[in-house]
C-alpha positions as CSV (number, residue, x, y, z in Angstrom):
1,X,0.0,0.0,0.0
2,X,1.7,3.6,-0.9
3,X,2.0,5.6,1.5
4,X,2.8,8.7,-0.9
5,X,0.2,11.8,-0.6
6,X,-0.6,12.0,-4.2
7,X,-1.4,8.4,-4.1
8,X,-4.1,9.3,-2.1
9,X,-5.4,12.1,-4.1
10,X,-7.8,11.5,-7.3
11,X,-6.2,11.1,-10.5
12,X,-7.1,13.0,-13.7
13,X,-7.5,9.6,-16.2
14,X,-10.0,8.6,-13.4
15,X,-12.9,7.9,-14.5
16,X,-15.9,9.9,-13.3
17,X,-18.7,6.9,-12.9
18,X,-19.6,6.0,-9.5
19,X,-17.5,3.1,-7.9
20,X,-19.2,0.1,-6.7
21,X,-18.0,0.8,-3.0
22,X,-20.1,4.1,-3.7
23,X,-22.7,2.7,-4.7
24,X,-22.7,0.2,-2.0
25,X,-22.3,2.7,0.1
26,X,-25.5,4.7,-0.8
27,X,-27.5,1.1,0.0
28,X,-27.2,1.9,3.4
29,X,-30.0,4.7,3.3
30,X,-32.1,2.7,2.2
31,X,-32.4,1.7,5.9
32,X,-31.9,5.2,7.2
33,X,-34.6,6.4,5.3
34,X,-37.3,3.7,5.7
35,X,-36.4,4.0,9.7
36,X,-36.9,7.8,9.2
37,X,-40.1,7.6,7.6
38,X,-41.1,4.7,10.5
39,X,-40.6,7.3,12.9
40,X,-42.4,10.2,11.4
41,X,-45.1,7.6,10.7
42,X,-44.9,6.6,14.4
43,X,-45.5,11.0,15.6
44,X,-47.0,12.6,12.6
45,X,-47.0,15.9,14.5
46,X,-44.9,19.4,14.2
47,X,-42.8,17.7,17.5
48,X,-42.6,14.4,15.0
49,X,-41.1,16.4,12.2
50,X,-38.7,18.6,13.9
51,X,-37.3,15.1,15.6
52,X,-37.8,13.6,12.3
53,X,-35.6,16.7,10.3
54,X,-32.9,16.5,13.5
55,X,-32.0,12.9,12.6
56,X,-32.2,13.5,8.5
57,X,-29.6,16.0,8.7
58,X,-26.6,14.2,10.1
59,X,-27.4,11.2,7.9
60,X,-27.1,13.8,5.1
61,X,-24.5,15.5,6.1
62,X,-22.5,11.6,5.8
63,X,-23.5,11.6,2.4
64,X,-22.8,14.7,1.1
65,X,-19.3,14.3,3.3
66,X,-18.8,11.3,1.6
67,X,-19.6,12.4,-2.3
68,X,-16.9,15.2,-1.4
69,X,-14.4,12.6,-0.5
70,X,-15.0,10.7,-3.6
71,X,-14.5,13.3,-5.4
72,X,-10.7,14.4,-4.0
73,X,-9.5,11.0,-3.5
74,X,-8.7,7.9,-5.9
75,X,-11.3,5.3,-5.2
76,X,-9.0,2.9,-6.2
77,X,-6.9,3.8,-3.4
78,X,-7.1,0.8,-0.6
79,X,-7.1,3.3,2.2
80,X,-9.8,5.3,0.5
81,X,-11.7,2.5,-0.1
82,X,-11.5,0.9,3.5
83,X,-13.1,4.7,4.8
84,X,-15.9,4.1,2.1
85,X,-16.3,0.3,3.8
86,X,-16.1,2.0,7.3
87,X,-18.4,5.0,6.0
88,X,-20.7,2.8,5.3
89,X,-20.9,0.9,8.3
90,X,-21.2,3.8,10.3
91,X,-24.7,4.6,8.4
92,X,-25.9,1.5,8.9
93,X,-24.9,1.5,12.5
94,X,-26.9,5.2,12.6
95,X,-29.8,3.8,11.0
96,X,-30.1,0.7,13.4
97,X,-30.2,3.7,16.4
98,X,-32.5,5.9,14.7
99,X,-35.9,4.8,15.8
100,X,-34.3,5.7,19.9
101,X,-31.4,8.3,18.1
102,X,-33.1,10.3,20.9
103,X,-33.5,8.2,23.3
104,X,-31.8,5.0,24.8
105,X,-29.5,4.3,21.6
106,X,-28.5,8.3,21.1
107,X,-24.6,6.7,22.2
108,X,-24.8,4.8,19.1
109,X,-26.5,7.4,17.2
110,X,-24.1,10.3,17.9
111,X,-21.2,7.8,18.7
112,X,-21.1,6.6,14.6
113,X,-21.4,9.9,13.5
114,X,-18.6,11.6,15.2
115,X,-16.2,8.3,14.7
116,X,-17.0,8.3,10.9
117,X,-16.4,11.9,10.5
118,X,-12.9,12.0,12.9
119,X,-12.1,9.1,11.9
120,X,-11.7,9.3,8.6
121,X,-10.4,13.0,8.6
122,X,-7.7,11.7,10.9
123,X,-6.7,9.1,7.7
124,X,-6.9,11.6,5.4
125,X,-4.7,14.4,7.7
126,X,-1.8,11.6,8.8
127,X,-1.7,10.3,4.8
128,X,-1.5,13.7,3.2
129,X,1.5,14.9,6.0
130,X,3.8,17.3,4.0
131,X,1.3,17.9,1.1
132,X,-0.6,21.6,0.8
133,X,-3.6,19.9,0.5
134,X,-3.2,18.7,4.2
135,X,-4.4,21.9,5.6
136,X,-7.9,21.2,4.0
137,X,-8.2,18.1,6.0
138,X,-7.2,19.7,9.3
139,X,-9.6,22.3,8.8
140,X,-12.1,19.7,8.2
141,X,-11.2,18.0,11.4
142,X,-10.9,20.9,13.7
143,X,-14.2,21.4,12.7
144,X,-16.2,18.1,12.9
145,X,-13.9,18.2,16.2
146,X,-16.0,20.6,17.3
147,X,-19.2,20.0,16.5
148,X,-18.3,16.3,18.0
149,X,-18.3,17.8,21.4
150,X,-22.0,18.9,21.3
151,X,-22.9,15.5,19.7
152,X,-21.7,13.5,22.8
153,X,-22.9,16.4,25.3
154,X,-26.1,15.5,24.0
155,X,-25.3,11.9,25.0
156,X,-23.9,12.1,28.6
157,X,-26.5,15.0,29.7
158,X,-30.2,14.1,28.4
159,X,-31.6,17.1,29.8
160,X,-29.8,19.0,26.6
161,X,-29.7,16.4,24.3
162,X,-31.9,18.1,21.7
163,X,-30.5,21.6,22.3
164,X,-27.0,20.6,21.7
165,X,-27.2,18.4,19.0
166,X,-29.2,21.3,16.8
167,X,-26.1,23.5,17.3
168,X,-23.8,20.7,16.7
169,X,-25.7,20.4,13.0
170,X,-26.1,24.4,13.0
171,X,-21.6,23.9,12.7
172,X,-21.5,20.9,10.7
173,X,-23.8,23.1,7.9
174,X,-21.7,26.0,8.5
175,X,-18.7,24.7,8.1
176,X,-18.8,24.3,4.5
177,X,-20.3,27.6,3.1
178,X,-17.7,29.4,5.1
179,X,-14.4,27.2,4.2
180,X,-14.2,25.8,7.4
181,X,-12.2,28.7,8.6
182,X,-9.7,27.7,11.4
183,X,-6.8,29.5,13.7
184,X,-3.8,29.0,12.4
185,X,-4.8,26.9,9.0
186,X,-7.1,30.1,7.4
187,X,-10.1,29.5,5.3
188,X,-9.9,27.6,2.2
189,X,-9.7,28.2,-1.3
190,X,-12.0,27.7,-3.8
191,X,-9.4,25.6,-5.8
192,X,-9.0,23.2,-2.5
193,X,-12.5,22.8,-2.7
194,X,-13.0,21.9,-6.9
195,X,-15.2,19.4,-7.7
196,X,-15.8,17.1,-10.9
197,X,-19.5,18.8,-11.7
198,X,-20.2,15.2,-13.8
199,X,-19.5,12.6,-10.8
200,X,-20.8,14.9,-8.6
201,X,-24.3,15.1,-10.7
202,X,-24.4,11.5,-10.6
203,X,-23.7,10.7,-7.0
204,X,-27.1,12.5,-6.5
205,X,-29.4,11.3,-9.0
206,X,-28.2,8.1,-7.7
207,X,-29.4,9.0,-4.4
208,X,-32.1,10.4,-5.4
209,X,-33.5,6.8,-6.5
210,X,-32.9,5.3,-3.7
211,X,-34.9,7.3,-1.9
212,X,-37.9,7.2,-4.3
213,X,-37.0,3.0,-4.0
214,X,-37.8,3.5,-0.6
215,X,-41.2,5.2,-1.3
216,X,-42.5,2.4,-3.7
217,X,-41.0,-0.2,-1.2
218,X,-42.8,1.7,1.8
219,X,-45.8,1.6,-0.2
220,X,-45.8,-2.0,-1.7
221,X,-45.7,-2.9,1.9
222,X,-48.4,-0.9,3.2
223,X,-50.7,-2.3,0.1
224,X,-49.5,-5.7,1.1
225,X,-50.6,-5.4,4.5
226,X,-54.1,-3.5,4.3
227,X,-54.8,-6.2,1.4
228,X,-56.5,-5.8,-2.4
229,X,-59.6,-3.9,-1.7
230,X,-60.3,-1.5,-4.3
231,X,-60.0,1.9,-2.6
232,X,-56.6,0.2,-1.1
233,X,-55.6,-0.6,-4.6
234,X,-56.3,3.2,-5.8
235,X,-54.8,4.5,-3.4
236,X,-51.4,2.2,-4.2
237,X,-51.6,3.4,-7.7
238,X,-51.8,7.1,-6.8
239,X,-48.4,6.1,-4.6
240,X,-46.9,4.7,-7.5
241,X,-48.1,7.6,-9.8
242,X,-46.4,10.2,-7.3
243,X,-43.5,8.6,-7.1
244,X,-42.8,8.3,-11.0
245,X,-43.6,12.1,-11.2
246,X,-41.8,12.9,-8.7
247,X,-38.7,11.3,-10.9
248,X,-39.4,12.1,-14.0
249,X,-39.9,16.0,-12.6
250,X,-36.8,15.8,-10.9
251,X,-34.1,14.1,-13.6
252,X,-35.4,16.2,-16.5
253,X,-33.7,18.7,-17.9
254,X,-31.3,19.5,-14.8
255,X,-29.4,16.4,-15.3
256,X,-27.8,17.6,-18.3
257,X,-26.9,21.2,-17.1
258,X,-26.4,20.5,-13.3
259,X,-22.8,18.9,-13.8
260,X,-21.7,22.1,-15.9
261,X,-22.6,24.4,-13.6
262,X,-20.9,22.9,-10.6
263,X,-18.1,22.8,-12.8
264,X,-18.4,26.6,-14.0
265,X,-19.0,28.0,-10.4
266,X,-17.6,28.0,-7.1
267,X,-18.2,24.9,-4.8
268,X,-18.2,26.5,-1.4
269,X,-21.4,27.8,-2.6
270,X,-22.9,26.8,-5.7
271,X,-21.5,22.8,-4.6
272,X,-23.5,23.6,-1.1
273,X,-26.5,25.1,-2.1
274,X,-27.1,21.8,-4.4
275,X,-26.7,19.7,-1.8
276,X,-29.0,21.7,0.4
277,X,-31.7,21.7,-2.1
278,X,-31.3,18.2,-2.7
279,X,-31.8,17.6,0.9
280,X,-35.0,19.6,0.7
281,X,-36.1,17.2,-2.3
282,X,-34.8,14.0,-0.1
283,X,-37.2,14.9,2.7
284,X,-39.9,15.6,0.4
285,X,-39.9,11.8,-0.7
286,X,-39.4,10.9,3.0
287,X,-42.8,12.6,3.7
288,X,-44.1,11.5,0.8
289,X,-43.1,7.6,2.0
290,X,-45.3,8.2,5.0
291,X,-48.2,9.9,3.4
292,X,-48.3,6.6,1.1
293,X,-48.6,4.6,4.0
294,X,-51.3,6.6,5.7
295,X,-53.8,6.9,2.0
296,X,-53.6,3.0,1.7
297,X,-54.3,1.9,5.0
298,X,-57.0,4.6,5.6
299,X,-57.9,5.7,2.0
300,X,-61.8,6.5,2.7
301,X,-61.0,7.8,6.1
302,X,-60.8,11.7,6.6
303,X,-57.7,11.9,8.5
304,X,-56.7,15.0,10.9
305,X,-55.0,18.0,9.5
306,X,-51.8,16.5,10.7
307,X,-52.2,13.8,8.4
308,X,-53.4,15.9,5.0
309,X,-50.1,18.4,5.9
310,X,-48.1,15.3,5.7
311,X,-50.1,13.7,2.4
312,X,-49.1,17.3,0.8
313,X,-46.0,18.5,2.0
314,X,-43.9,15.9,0.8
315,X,-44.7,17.0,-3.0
316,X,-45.0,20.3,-1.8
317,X,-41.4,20.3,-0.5
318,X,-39.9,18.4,-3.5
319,X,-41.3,21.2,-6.0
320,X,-39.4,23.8,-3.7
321,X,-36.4,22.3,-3.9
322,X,-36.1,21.4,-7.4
323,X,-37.8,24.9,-8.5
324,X,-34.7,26.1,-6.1
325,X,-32.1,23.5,-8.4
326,X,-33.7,25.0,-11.4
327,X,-33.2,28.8,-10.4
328,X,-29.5,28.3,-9.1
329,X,-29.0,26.5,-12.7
330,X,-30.4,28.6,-15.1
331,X,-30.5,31.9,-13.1
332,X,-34.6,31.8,-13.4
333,X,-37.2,30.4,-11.6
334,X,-39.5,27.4,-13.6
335,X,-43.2,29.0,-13.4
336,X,-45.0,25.4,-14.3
337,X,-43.2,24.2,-10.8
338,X,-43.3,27.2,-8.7
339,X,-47.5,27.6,-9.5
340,X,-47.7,23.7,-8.5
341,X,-46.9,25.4,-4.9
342,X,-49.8,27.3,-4.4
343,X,-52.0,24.7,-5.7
344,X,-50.9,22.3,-3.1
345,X,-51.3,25.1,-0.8
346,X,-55.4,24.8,-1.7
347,X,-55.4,21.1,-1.6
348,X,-53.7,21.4,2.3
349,X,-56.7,23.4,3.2
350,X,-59.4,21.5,1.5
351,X,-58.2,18.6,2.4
352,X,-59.6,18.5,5.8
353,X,-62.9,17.6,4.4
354,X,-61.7,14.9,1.9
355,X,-60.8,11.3,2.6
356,X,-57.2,10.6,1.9
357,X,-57.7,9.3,-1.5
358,X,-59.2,12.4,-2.0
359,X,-56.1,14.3,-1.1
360,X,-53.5,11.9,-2.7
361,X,-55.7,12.3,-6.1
362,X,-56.3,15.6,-5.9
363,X,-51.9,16.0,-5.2
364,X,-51.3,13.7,-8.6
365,X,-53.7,15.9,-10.6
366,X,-51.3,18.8,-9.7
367,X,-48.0,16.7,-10.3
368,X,-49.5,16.0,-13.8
369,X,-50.3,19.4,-14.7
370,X,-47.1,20.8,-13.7
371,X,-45.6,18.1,-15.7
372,X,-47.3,19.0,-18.7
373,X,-46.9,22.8,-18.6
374,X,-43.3,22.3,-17.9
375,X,-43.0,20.0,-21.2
376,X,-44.7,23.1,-23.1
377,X,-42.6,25.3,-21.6
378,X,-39.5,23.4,-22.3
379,X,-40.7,23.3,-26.1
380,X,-41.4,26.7,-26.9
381,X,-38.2,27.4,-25.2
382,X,-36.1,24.5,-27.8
383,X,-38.3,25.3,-30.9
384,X,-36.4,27.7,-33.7
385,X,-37.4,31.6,-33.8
């Protein structure tokens, strides 16, 4: 094994697919996000999804983490791809806590978080010694460092568990847009930071279906349980229908343009802001995973407003996030998408007095239209003056 820095680092002939070990890697949320939408599903209420959104942000913060590291090292490198293998355990490790990540298994919860981060910035720091890009590492460090501190506060006193660990994520988001500015090491540079705008693309459309996989397996199970009646089976359908919109409104046409721009721009902002947004659209299919569940085991019922709020944000929350991709892309906002807000606003209020199939109907005639308007608008845009 060479112990040389630039062996570590990511060569230019490499190629720009995803690995295997990343993509093996990105298997373990399927688990973190079918035991987050278990435990929304378990408190669907505003306490529910501010414990729900606590525990989604870590787990994204791995994965974002991780598609950075991916991105500066060479995956063929043994050491880099014994992190990824570590990396990876540590999010299954998280996942297996997350239904008492605030409770009786927060140790294990916090604990895999804060290894997998220190841990393999400590690697990365003692392999890159004499190399200038060594100082990006140790910033990195410092700062996870410190963030670990409120993470395992949160564990030894209970009493400000909650408290701590939201300004232990408030630094681990901060970190990034400001360079992870440190005493003695300075802030860094956008050219520390550049990123490969194609892999990176990639790494979150790939992600991006596993989470809609977790929506169609939450809701093949939920049909599967309440069994083949026909408003059950409607109400599958309508699942199903949501979930292909929601991918086919989501990998077209940003796929093509996304890489480019993170190429074209600077990461410690543009490289942020997509992951953010992407995390927006992540916890819009998580919502949407529990909303499925909820339509087709109580499709006639008319559920609380709790419920409808739940049935409609997860749509609602992926159309703000990819009309906030599209913006940062193009530098304009997509109208088709941004009026599909509003509409889902009416269908939150009305929904009260519908049954659930009502609602989830009423949220796939909206996904269609938007999709169709956006088509049109797409075309006029291509077709020759």
């Amino acid at each position: 094994m060479s112990s040389s820095p630039d062996a570590l680092l990511r060569r230019r002939d490499e190629p720009l697919q995803a690995s295997f070990l990343e993509l093996f890697f990105d298997l373990a949320f399927v688990l973190a996000l079918r035991q987050l939408s278990l435990v929304l599903l378990a408190d669907v209420s505003v306490a529910g999804v501010a414990r729900t959104a606590l525990l989604l942000l870590p787990l994204w913060s791995v994965w974002v983490v991780t598609a950075w590291f991916t991105d500066w090292y060479d995956r063929a490198n043994p050491r880099v791809q014994a992190l990824l293998i570590g990396t990876t355990l540590g999010v299954l490790l998280m996942s297996v806590a997350i239904p008492g990540a605030t409770g009786d298994r927060a140790g294990l919860f916090a604990g895999a978080y804060v290894a997998l981060h220190l841990g393999r910035s400590i690697v990365t720091s003692v392999t890159l010694r004499g190399h200038a890009l060594r100082r990006r590492t140790l910033r990195v460090l410092v700062w996870f460092g410190a963030s670990g501190i409120f993470w395992l506060a949160g564990v030894v006193w209970p009493a400000v568990r909650l408290p701590a660990w939201t300004v232990a994520v408030a630094l681990d988001y901060a970190a990034a847009p400001l360079g992870w500015p440190t005493p003695g090491l300075g802030r860094a540079q956008p050219g520390e930071l550049r990123l490969r705008g194609r892999h990176l693309t990639e790494r979150f459309q790939q992600i991006f279906i596993i989470a809609l996989g977790e929506l169609i397996i939450t809701a093949g199970l939920a049909f599967s349980a309440a069994g083949l009646g026909v408003a059950h089976s409607v109400a599958f359908l309508l699942a199903f229908a949501i979930a292909a919109l929601t991918g086919r409104l989501y990998v077209t046409p940003a796929g093509r343009y996304l890489g480019a721009a993170i190429d074209e721009r600077d990461p410690t902002r543009f490289g942020v802001l997509a992951g953010n947004l992407h995390l927006v659209m992540i916890a819009g299919v998580v919502a949407t995973s529990v909303a499925a569940d909820l339509v087709i085991a109580h499709p006639t019922e008319r559920a609380p407003g709790t419920a409808v709020a739940i049935t409609v944000a997860g749509p609602a929350l992926f159309l703000a996030g990819r009309v906030g991709l599209s913006a940062v892309i193009y530098r304009r906002v997509s109208r088709p998408r941004l009026l599909g807000l509003p509409a889902l606003a009416v269908i939150a209020l009305a929904g009260p007095a519908m049954p659930l199939l009502g609602v989830a109907a009423a949220t796939v005639a909206v996904l269609i239209t938007v999709g169709i308007l956006d088509s049109r608008s797409k075309r006029r845009e291509a077709a020759p003056e």
